[in-house]
C-alpha positions in Angstrom: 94.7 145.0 88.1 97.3 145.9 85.8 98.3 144.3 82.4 101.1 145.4 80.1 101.7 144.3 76.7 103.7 141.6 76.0 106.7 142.3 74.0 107.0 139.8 70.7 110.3 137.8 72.2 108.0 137.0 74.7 105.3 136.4 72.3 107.3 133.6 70.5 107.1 131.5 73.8 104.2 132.8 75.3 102.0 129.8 75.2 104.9 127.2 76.5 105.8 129.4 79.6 102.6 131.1 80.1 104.7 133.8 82.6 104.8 130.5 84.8 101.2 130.3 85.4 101.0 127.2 85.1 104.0 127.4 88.0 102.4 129.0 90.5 98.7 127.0 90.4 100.6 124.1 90.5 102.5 124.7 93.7 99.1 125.2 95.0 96.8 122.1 94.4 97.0 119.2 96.9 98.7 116.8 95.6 101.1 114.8 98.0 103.6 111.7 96.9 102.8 109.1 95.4 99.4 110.3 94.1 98.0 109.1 90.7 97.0 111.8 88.7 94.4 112.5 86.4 94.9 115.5 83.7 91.7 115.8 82.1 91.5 117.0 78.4 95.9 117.6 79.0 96.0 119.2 75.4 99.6 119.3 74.6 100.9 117.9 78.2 101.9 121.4 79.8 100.5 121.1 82.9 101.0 117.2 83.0 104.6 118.3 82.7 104.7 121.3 85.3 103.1 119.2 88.1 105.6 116.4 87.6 108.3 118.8 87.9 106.9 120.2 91.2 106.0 117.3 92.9 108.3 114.2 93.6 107.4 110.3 93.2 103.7 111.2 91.4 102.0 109.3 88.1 100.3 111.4 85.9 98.0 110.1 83.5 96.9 112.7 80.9 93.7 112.6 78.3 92.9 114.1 75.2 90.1 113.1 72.5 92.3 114.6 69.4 95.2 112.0 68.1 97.2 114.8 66.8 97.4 116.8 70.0 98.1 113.2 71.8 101.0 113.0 69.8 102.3 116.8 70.4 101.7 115.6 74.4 104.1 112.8 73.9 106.7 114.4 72.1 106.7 117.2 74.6 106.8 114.9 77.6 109.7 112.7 75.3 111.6 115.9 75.2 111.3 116.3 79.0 112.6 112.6 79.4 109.3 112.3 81.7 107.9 109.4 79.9 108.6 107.2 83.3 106.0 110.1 85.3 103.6 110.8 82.6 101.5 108.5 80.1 99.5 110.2 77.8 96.7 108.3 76.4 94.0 108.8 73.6 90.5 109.4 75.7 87.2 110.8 75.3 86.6 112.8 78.2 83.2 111.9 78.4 83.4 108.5 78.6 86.7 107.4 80.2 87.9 103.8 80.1 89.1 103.9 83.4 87.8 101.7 86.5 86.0 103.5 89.3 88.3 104.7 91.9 91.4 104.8 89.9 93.1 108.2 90.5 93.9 110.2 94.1 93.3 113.7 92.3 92.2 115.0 88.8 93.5 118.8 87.0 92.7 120.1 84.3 94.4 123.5 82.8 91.6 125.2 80.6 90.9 122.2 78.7 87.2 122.3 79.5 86.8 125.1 77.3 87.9 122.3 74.4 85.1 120.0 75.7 82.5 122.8 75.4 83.2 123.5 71.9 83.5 120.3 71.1 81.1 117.8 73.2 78.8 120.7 74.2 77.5 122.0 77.8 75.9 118.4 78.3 79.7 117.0 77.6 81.1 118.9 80.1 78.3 117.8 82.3 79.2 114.0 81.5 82.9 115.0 82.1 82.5 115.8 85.7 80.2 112.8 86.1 83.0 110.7 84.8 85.6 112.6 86.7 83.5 111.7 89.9 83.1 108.4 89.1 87.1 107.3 88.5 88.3 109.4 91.9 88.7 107.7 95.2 86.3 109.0 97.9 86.5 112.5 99.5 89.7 113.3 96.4 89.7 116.3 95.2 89.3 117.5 91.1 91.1 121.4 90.6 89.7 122.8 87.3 91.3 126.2 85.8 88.4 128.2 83.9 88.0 131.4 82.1 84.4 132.1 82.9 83.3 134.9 81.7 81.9 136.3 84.2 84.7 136.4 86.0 86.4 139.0 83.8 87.0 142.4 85.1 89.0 144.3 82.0 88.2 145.1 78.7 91.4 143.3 77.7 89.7 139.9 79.5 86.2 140.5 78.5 87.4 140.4 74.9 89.2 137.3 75.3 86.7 135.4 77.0 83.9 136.6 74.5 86.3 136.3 70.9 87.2 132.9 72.0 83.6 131.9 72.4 83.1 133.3 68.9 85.8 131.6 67.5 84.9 127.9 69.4 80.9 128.8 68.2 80.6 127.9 72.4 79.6 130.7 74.5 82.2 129.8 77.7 80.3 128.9 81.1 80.5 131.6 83.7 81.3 130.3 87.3 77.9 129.7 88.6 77.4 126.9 85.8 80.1 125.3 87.2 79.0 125.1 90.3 75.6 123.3 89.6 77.7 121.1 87.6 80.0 120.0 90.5 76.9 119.9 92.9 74.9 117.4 90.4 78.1 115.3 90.0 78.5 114.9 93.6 81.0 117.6 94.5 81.3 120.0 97.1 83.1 123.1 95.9 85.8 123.7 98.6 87.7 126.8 97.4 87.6 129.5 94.2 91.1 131.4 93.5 92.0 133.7 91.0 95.4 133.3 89.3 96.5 135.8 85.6 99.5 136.4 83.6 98.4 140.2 83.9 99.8 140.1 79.5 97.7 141.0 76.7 98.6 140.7 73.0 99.4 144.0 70.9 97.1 144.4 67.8 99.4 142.9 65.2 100.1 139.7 67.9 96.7 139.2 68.7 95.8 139.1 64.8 99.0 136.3 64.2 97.1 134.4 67.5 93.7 134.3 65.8 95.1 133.5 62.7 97.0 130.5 64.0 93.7 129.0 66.4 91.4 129.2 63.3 94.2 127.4 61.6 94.5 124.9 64.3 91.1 124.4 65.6 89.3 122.8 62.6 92.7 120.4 62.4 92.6 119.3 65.7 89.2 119.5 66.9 87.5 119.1 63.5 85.4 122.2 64.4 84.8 124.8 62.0 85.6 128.2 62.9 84.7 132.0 61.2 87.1 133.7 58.6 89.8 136.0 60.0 88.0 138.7 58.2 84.5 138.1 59.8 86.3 138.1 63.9 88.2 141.0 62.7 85.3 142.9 61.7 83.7 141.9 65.0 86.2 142.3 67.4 88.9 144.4 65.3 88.6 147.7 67.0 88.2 147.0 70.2 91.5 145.1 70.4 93.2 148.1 68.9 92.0 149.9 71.7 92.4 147.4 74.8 95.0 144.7 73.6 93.0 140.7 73.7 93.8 139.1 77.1 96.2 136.3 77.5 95.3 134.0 80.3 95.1 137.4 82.1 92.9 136.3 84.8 91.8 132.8 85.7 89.8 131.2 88.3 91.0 128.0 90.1 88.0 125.7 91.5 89.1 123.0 94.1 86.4 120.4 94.9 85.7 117.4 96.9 84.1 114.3 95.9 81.4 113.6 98.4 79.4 110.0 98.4 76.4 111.2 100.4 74.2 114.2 99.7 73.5 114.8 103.6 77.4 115.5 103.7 77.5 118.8 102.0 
């Protein structure tokens, strides 16, 4: 695997376009017409957006605890004139106000990380339990994760483990996941890995860190360390490797099962 640095024109828009990885794991889950859609913890509606650009005559319904991030969703689907395919709604993960049976298919981009830090491993537990409970039989929930375990450069390893730091969540590595789909009555179908293959220079990683530890006790109400203390902990080896950007990822489709014996 090979990463390159991005350049900082691309850094400006880095987090909107993601190098279209958002793209090319969308073309990939199955979703058919007409689906209803659940995007779990949507944060500010990207992927919401990207699947109802890829797939025709689809309702997507995206979640997110935090009222401010809500509103960023709804501006950014507004902007998109997509208000008519998406509704974004304020929603606790963890305990959803939908009926059982509601939705054909559930995504979420990442956004479990943001349950871990802020509802704990037992929330993302209770997130899949829900999940479970508001699919139809035998529909499928595709999760994108950064486990850590999964990394294989220094430029992911950092990511994975600074992001941790910074969240005061140590990220779940794959096999976690998989208990956690088995105990909320999911069979885990397929595991893919998807990356942007960018990592930040030293000087962009610093304005990124800057800006979550910024945005994370706004929107989350989490606190996070000082830039100073994650410098001092993570400083140097960044200068050396670059800090991962969604370099690698790992796609998990799974099935909703109603009978243990089934698996």
């Amino acid at each position: 695997m090979i990463e390159r640095y991005m350049s900082n024109s691309e850094y400006e828009t880095h987090f909107v376009t993601l190098f279209g990885l958002r793209s090319r794991i969308g073309r990939e889950l199955p979703i058919k017409r007409r689906m209803r859609i659940l995007d779990v913890a949507t944060g500010e509606g990207f992927f919401a957006l990207e699947i109802a650009r890829l797939y025709d005559n689809v309702k997507v319904v995206g979640i997110d605890i935090s009222r401010s991030v809500v509103r960023e969703a709804r501006g950014n689907v507004g902007k998109e004139n997509a208000q008519d395919l998406i509704e974004i709604v304020e929603m606790d993960a963890v305990k959803m106000r939908f009926s059982e049976g509601e939705f054909d298919i559930a995504v979420n981009f990442t956004g479990l990380e943001d349950i871990l830090m802020t509802r704990g491993k037992s929330g993302v537990q209770q997130t899949f339990s829900e999940v479970s409970r508001v699919l139809k039989p035998d529909s499928n929930y595709c999760f994108v994760i950064m486990p850590p375990d999964e990394m294989e450069t220094n430029a992911q390893k950092i990511e994975a483990t600074l992001f941790s730091y910074i969240c005061g969540a140590t990220w779940l590595n794959s096999k976690e996941y998989e208990t956690m789909l088995e105990e909320a009555k999911f069979k885990l179908c397929e595991k893919r890995s998807y990356g942007t293959y960018m990592k930040f220079t030293s000087q962009q990683a610093k304005n990124e860190i800057k800006y979550i530890i910024r945005r994370v006790p706004k929107v989350y109400g989490v606190s996070t360390p000082t830039f100073e203390e994650i410098w001092t902990r993570f400083g140097q080896d960044i200068e050396k490797n670059g800090l991962g950007c969604y370099s690698k990822v790992l796609l998990m489709i799974a099935r909703k099962i109603e009978d243990v014996d089934d698996r």
